[in-house]
C-alpha positions in Angstrom: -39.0 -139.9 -48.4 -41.8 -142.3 -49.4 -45.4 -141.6 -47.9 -47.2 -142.8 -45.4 -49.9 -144.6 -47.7 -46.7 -146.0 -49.5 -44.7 -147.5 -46.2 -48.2 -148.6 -45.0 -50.7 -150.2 -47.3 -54.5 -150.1 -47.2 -55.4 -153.1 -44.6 -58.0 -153.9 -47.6 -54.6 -155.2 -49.4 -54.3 -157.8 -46.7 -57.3 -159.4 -47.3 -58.0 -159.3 -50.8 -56.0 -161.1 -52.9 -53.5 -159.5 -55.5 -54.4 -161.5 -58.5 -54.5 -161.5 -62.4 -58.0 -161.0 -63.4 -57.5 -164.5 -64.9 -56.9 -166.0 -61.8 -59.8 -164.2 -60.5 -62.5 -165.5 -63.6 -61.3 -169.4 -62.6 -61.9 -169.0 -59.2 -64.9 -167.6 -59.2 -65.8 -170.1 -62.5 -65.0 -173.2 -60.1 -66.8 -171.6 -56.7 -70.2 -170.9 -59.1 -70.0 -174.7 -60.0 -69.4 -176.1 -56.6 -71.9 -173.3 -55.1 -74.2 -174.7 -57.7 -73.9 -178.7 -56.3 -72.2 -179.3 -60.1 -70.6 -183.0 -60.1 -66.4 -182.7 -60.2 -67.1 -184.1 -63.8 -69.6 -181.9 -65.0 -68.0 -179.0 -63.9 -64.7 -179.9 -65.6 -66.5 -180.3 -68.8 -68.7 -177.1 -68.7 -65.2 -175.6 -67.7 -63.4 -177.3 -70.5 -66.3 -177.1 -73.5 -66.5 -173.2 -72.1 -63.3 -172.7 -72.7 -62.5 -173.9 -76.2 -65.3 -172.2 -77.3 -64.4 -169.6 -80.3 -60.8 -169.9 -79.2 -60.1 -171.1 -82.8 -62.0 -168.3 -84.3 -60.0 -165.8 -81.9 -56.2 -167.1 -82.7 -57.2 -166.2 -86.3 -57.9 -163.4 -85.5 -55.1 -161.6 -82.8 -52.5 -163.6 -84.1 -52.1 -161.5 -87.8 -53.8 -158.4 -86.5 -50.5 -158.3 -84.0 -48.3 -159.5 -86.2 -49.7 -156.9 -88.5 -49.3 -154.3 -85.3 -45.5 -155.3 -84.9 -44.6 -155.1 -88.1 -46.3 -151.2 -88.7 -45.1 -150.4 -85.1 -41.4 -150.7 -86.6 -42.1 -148.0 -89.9 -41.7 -144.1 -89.3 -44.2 -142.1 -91.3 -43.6 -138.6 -92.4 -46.6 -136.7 -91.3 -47.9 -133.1 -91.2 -49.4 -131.9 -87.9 -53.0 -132.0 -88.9 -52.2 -135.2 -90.5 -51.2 -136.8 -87.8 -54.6 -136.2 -85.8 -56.6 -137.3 -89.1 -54.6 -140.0 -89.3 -54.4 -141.4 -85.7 -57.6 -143.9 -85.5 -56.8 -145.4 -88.5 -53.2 -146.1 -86.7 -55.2 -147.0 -83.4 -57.5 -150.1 -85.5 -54.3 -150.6 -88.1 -51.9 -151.4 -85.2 -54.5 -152.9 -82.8 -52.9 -150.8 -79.9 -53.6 -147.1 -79.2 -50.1 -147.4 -77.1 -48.2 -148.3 -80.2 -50.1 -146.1 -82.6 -50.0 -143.2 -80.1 -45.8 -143.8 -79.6 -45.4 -143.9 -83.6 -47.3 -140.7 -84.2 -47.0 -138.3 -81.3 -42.8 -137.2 -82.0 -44.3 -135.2 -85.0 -47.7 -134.0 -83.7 -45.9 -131.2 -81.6 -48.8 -129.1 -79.9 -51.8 -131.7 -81.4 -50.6 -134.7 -79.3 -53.4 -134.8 -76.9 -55.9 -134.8 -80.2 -53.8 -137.4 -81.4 -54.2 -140.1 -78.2 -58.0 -139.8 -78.2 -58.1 -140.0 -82.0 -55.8 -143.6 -81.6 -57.6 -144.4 -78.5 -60.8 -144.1 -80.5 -59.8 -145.5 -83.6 -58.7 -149.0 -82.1 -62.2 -148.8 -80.2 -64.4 -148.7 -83.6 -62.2 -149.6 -86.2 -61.7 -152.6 -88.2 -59.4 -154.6 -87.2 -59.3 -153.8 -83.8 -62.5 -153.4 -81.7 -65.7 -154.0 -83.6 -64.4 -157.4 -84.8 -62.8 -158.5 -81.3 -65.8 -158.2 -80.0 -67.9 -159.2 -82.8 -66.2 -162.6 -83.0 -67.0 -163.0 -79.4 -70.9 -162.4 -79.6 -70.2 -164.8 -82.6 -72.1 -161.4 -84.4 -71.5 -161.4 -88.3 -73.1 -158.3 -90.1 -71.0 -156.8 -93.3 -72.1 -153.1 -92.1 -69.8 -153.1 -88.4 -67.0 -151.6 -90.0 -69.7 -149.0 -91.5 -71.3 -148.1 -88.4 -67.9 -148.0 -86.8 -66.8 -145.5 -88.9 -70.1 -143.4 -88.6 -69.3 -143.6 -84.6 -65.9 -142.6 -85.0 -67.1 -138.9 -86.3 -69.1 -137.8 -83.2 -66.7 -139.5 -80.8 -63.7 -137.9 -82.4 -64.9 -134.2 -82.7 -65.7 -134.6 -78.7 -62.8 -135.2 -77.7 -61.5 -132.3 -80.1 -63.8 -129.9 -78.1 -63.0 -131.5 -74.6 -59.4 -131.2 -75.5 -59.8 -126.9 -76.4 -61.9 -126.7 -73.6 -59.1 -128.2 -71.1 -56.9 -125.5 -73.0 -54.5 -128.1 -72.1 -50.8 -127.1 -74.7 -49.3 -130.8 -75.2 -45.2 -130.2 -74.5 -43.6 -130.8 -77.8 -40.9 -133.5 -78.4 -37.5 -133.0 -80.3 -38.8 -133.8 -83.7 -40.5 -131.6 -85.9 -43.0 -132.0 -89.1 -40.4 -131.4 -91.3 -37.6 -133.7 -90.0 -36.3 -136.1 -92.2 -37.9 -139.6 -92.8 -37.2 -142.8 -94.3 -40.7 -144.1 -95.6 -43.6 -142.0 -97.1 -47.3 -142.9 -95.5 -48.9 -144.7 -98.3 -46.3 -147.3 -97.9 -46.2 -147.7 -94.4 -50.1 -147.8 -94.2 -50.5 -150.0 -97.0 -51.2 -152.8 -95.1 -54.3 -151.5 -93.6 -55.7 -150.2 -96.9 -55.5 -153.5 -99.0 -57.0 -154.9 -95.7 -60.0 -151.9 -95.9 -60.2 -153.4 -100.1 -60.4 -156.7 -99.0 -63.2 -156.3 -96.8 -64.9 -154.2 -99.2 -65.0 -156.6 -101.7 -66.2 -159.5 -100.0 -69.5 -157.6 -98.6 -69.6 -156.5 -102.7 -69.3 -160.0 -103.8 -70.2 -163.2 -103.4 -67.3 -165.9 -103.5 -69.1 -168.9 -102.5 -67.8 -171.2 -105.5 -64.3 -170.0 -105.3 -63.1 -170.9 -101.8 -59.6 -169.2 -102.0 -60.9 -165.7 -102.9 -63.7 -166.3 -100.5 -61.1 -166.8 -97.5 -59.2 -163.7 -98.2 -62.4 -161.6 -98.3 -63.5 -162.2 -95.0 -62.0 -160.5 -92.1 -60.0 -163.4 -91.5 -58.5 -164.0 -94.1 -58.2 -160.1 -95.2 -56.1 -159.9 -91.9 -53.9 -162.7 -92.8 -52.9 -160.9 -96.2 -52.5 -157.9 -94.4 -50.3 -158.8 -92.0 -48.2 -161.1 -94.3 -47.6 -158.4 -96.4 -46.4 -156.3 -93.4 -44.3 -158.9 -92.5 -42.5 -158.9 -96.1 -42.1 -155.1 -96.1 -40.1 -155.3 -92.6 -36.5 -156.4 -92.6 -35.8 -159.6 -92.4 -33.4 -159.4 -89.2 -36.8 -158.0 -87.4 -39.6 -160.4 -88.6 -38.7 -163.2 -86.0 -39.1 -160.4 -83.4 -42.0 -159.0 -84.9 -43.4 -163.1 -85.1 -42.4 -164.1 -81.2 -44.1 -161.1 -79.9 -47.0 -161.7 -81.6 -47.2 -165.4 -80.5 -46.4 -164.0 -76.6 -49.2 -161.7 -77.0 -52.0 -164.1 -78.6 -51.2 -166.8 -76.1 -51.8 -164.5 -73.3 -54.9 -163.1 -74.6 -56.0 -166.7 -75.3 -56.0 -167.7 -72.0 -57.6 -164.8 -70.7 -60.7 -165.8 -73.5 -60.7 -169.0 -72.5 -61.1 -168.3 -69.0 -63.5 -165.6 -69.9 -66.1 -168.3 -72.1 -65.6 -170.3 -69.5 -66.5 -168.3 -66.8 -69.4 -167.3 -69.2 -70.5 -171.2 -70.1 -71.0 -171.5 -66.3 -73.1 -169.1 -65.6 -75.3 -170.3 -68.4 -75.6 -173.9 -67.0 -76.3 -172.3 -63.2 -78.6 -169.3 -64.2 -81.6 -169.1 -66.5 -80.6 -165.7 -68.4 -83.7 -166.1 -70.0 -85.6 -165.3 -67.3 -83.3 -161.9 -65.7 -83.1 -160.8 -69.7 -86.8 -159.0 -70.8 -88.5 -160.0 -74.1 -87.9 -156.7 -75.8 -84.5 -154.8 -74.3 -84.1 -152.5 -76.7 -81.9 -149.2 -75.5 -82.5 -150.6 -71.9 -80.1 -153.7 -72.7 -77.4 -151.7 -74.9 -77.2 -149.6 -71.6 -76.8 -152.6 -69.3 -73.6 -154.1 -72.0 -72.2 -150.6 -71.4 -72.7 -150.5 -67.9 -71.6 -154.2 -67.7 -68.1 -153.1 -70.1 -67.2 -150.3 -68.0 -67.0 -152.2 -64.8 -64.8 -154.2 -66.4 -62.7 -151.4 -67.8 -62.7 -149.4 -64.7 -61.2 -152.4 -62.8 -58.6 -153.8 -64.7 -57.5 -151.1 -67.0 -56.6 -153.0 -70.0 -58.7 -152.1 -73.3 -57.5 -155.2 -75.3 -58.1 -157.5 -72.1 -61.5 -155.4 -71.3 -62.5 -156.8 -75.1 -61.4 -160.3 -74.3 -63.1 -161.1 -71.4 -66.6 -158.9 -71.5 -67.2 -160.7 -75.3 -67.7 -164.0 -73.7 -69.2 -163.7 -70.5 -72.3 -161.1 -72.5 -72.6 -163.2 -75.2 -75.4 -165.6 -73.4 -76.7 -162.3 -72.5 -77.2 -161.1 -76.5 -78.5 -164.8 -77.5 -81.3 -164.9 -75.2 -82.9 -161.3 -76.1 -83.7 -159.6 -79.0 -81.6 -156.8 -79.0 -79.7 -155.9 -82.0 -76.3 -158.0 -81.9 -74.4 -155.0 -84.1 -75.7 -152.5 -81.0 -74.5 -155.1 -78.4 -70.9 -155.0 -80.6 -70.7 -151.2 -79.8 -72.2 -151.1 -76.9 -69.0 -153.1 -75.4 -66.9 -151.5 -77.6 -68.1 -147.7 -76.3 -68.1 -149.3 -72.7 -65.0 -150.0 -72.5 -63.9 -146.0 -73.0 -64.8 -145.4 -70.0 -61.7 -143.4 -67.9 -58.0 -143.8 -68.8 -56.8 -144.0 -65.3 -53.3 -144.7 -63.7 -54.3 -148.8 -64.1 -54.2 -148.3 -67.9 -50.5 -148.3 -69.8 -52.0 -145.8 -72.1 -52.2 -143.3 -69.4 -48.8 -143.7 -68.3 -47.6 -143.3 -72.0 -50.0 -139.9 -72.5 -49.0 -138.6 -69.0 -45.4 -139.0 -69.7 -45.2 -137.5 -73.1 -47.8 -135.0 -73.9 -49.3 -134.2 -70.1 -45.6 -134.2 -68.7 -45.6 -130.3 -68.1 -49.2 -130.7 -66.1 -48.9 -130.4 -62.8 -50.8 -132.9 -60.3 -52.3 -135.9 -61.2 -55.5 -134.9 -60.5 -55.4 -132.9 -63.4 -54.2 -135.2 -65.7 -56.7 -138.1 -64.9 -59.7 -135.2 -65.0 -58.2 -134.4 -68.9 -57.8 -138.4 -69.7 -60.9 -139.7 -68.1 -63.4 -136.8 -69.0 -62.3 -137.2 -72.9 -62.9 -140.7 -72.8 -65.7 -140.1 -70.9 -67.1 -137.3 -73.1 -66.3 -139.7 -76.3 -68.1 -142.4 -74.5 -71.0 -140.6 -74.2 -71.4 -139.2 -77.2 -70.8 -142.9 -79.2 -73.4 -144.0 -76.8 -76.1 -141.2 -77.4 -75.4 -142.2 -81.7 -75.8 -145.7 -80.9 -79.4 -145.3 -78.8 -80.7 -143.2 -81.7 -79.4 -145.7 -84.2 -81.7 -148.5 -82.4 -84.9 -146.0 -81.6 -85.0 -145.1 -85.2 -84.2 -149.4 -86.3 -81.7 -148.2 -88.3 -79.0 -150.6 -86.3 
């Protein structure tokens, strides 16, 4: 019999709208411009020079990195236990998902499943491809030492959630398939992608191909990601790569828009509000907390990780421009911000509750074990990055 709160909503429900957080962003985009006394004309074009700002960048970027997430998504890996836990953040930034990574690596994690979800969840947070240079590309941030410093944050915020996890003495219930069942592809091939994408990037910051334009493209992280996915393409069969190519195209256009909207929304509030003047000379830690802050209200409300990324980028970026705080500590600042809680609006708590949290009883007790690691990871990121810019090492 369904509840009471089910057969009768919250009368809050009836009076705020049920929308897409898209919907939302243009709404509130349009109201700021007509609050404002903005001409019809002038607020079409800050709406439309708003929106088609970095867009091209962006479609360069998420349409390989899920192409190169579709294609990796369809390879089984034969992994050890303890492998699989190592292994999960590097699955997390290669597949540009911690849902898919997670899915992929959890059937042969048995007891370690919960180590594995932070360990993906983290890994697509500080990681090349995934994270870093999402956000990076929407601060319009370019420093060669963000996949560095995400891999320094990765450390701290990992072992966390290792000690969260044995303090929750939570036991993960174990799926059907063991460490030793049999496999069709080794890891080295299924992760190859990733790696000659890791090469790649390495060589660029190494060298400088400024008189040789083709080597020069495939150095950068653009171009990196467009060899890596290719070659992940190739390596799936070919009845799958149209799949593998139409999802990809579903998901970039969706995340697109969403961007759009976002920069937008963002280029508004630049033309209606000095952020000069609400933004001090010298920030320093005070304005890497705010971008946190400011990440995990967005994170909190909708839910989404990838559409947290999309739509924080823009709107801060007028934010970084006009103070002097360091750019690479705005990057993780939004990228640590948007840990905060894996709650019951998030897919990846569904996937995590379902599988390794199915034998927990209450969901009380499974958001507390979700939300307080990512919180706990969060935190400790956080408390790396403010000692990073105190000491002007970031």
């Amino acid at each position: 019999m369904p509840s009471v709160a089910t057969r009768h909503p919250k009368p809050v429900s009836r009076y705020i709208p049920d929308m897409p957080l898209v919907v939302w962003m243009v709404f509130i985009t349009i109201g700021m411009g007509l609050a404002g006394g903005m001409p019809a004309d002038n607020l079409i074009a800050t709406f439309n020079a708003g929106f088609g700002r970095a867009l091209g960048e962006f479609a360069l970027i998420l349409l390989p990195s899920f192409v190169l997430a579709a294609a990796m998504s369809r390879r089984q890996a034969s992994l050890g236990k303890g492998l699989a836990t190592v292994i999960s953040p590097v699955a997390g930034a290669s597949m540009i998902c911690p849902d898919t990574a997670y899915a992929a690596i959890s059937p042969i994690a048995g007891h370690q499943k919960l180590n594995v979800a932070f360990g993906s969840y983290a890994g697509f947070k500080l990681l090349y491809p995934a994270g870093p240079l999402i956000v990076a590309t929407g601060l319009g941030v370019s420093d060669p030492r963000i996949p560095l410093f995400g891999f320094a944050l990765l450390i701290p915020v990992f072992a966390a959630s290792a000690i969260w996890v044995r303090a929750m003495a939570v036991i993960p219930a174990q799926s059907g398939i063991s460490a030793s069942a049999e496999v069709r592809h080794n890891v080295l091939r299924s992760l190859a992608p990733f790696l000659i994408l890791a090469l790649l990037l390495v060589i660029g910051a190494a060298s400088d191909f400024a008189t040789m334009p083709l080597l020069e493209f495939i150095t950068l992280p653009k171009g990196a990601l467009l060899i890596a996915a290719t070659l992940a393409l190739l390596d799936c069969p070919v009845t799958e790569q149209r799949a593998c190519l139409d999802s990809s195209v579903s998901k970039t256009g969706s995340l697109l828009l969403v961007i759009g909207t976002a920069s937008a929304l963002g280029s508004m509030l630049t033309s209606l509000v000095p952020v000069g003047d609400f933004v001090p000379p010298r920030t320093g830690v005070m304005g890497i907390l705010g971008l946190f802050a400011l990440t995990a209200v967005f994170k909190l409300t909708q839910g989404s990780s990838m559409a947290t990324f999309a739509a924080v980028a823009p709107v801060a970026a007028p934010v970084v421009a006009s103070s002097d705080m360091s750019p690479t500590a705005a990057v993780f600042a939004i990228c640590l911000g948007s840990f905060i809680a894996i709650l019951p609006n998030d897919s990846f708590y569904w996937l995590v509750r379902r599988d390794a949290l199915e034998e927990t009883s209450g969901e009380r007790r499974a958001i507390w074990v979700l939300t307080g690691g990512a919180l706990v990871q969060a935190l400790a990121g956080l408390a790396l990055v403010v000692i990073l810019v105190v000491a002007g090492i970031i």
